[in-house]
N, C-alpha and C positions, 0 to 999 in steps of 0.2 A: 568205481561206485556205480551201482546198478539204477537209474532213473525211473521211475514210477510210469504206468501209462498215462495219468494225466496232466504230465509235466510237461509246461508248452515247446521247451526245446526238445521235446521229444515225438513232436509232434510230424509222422512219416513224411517224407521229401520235402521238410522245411528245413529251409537255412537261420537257425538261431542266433543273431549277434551279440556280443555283449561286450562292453568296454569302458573304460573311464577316462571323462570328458575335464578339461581344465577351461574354467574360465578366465582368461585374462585382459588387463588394462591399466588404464591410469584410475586413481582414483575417478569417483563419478563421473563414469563413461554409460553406467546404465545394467554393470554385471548382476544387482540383484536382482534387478528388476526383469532382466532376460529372463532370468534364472524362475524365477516366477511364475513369468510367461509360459516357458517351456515344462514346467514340474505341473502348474495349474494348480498352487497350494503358495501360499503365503507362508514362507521357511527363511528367507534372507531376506534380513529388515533393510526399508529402503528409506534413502534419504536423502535430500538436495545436498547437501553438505557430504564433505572428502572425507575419505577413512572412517567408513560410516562398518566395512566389515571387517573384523580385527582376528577370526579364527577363519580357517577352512573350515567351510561347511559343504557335508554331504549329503546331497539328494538324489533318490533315484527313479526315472522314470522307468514304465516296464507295460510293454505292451506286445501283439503278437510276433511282432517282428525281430524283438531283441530286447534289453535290457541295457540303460544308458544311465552309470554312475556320474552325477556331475560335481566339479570340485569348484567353489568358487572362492579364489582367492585373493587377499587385500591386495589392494593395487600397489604396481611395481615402481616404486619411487625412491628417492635417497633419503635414506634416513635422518633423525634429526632429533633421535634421543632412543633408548632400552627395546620401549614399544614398536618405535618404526623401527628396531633394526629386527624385532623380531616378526613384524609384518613380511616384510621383504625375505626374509630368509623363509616363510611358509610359502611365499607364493614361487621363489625360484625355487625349492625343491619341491616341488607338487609339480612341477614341467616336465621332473624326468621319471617321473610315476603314471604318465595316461597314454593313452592311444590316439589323442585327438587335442589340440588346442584349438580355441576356441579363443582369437582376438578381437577383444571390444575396442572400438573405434568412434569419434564424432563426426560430421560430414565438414571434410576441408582441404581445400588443397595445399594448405599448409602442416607440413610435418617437422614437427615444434622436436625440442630436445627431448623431450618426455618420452615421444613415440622412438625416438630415434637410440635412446637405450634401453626400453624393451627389444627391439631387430638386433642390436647388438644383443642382449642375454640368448636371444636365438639362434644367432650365427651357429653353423654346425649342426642342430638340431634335426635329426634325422626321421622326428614324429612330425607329422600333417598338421600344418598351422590354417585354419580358417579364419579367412580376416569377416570378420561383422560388423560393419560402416552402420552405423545407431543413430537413432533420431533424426530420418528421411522426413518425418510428417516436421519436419521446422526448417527444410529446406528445399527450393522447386524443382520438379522431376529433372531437368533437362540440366540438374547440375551435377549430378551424380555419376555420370559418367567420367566426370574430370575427376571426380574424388577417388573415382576407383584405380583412374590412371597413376592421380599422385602416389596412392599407396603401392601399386602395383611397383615403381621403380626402389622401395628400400628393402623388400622382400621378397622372396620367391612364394608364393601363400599358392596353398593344395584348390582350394575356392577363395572367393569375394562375393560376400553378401548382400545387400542394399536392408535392411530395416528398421522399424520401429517397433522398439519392446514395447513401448508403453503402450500404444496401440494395437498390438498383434500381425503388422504388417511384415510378410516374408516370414514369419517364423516356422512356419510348417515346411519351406524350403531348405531352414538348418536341419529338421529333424531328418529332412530326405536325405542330407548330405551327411551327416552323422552316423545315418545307417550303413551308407555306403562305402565310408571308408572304416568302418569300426571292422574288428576280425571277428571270424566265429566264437563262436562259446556259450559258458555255462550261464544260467539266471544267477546271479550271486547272491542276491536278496529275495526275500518270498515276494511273491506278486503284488500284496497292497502293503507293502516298506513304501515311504515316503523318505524317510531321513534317518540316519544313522545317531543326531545328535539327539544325547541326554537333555529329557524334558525342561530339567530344571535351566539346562541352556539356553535351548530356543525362550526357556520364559523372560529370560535375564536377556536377551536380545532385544525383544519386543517392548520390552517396557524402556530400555536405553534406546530405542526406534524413537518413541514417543517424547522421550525428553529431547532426542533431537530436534523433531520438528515444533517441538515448544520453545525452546530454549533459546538464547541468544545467540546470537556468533562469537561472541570470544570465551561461551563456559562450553561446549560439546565435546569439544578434542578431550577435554580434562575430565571426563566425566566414565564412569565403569557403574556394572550393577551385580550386587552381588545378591545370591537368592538362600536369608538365613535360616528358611524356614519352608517345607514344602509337604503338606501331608491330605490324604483325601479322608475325608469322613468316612465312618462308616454303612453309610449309606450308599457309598459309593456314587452322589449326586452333586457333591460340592468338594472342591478343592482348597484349606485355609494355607495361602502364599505370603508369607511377609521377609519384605524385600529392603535391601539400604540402596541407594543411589549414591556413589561414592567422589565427593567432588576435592580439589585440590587446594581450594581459597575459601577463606572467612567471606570473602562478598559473596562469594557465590553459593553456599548454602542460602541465605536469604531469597536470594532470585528466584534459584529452585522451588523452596517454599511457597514465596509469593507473598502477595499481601491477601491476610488472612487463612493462609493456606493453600490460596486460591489455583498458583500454580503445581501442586503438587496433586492436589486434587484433580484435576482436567490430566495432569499425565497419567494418573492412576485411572483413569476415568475411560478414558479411550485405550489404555493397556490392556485393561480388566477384558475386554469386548471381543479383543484379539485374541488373547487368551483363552478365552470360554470357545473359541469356537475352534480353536486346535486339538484344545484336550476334553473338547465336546463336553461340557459341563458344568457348573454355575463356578463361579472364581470368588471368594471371600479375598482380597487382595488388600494389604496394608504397607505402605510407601514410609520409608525413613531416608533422611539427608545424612551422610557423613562425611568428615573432612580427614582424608588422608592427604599430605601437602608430598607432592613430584612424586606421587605414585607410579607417575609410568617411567619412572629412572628408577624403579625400586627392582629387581628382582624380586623378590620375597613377596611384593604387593602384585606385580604382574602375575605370577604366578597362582597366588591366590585368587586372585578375581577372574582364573580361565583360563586365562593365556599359557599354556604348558608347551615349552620345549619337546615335550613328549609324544606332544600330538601331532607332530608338527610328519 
């Protein structure tokens, strides 16, 4: 296939890289939020709370030097029902699809079981593991070295990183090392691709973002969004979304709602905002509660609400 002249990897005596990058870790280690950082767009919803991402999501940066698919996928844990087993089986085969891992890490010299059977799913693993030690701005300089040490003895890792997504410290050091081990090649996606994911996805993300950090600790695990309705005026200035939030228990629709609505409102309220400024244009946004009881032990319900075997 013949390359156009002004197609950047065809740009004379440049070296074009391009490759696809795997995010991994335990649950909230800080993968969206890396991810974030490094794309410069708000595409993987972030949360204090574990198992906050339940699809692999793809984003792509792309600038002169190369072209960097990233996959970010649900943290690598033992299952414990439908959902987690199909979490876990997207983030172990997404390892043997990229040219670069990318391991998220907390600052500790303690390497807990957690860490200790993701090293195990890598044993053998003949692609570049980058260890990424996260959340240095919550612990003081001069201890970092010991964390680097601890991890260094259950791994052979390509690099060790030191920093903080949520701050921006050291990230621009992954993006050098990224470059550097990725192989040559082609742009795979046009130059302003952001994300491969279907709109109506990322919206069903963002608004299940916001009931996270609304919501209580024992209704979030159990919670999915489905989006029944998605269409843009003809004006093509407003988008009307109407969306169910789909929970597991009779208490817990109430909560969701609130008293007087109040909580259903503030989640739609701060979704709507997010929204607008992805698909760049006003958001007519309408919120519904539904109760599907052990949804995520449902096949037929996982399925439905996104989670596809297919995608996997």
């Amino acid at each position: 296939m013949e390359m156009s002249s002004n197609n950047i990897w065809d740009v004379e005596d440049k070296v074009y890289k391009s490759g696809f990058v795997s995010l991994i870790g335990r649950p909230n280690v800080g993968k969206s939020t890396l991810m974030n950082q490094l794309i410069g767009q708000k595409i993987a919803i972030m949360s204090s709370k574990p198992q906050t991402t339940r699809n692999k999501i793809q984003t792509v940066y792309t600038s002169d030097k190369g072209q960097i698919i990233f996959l970010d996928t649900p943290g690598i844990h033992k299952a414990k029902n439908k959902l987690g087993e199909y979490m876990v089986k997207t983030a172990k085969r997404t390892l043997k699809e990229v040219d670069i891992i990318l391991w998220l890490v907390e600052p500790s010299t303690f390497i807990g079981a957690g860490e200790r059977h993701i090293a195990e799913q890598l044993e053998g693993n003949k692609i570049p593991v980058v260890l990424i030690i996260n959340k240095i701005d919550t612990v003081k300089k001069d201890e970092i070295l010991k964390f680097i040490d601890a991890y260094r003895r259950i791994y052979e890792f390509a690099e060790i990183i030191p920093v903080s997504a949520l701050r921006g410290t050291n990230t621009q050091d992954i993006m050098d090392t990224l470059y550097k081990y990725l192989p040559e090649g082609p742009m795979f996606y046009e130059e302003d691709t952001i994300t491969d994911q279907p709109q109506r996805q990322i919206v069903a993300e963002l608004i299940r973002e916001k009931a996270l950090h609304s919501l209580n600790e024992e209704i979030p695990h159990g919670i999915a969004v489905f989006i029944e309705r998605m269409k843009v005026r003809k004006n093509g200035k407003m988008v009307d979304i109407e969306a169910s939030i789909i929970c597991e228990k009779d208490s817990h629709k109430g909560i969701i709602i609130g008293k007087g609505g109040a909580m259903l409102k503030r989640i739609g309220s701060t979704a709507r905002y997010d929204i607008e400024k992805i698909l760049d244009m006003k958001v007519n946004l309408q919120l519904w509660v539904k109760i599907k009881k052990d949804w995520r032990d449902s096949d037929f319900l996982i399925h439905n609400f996104g989670y596809d075997e297919k995608n996997i």
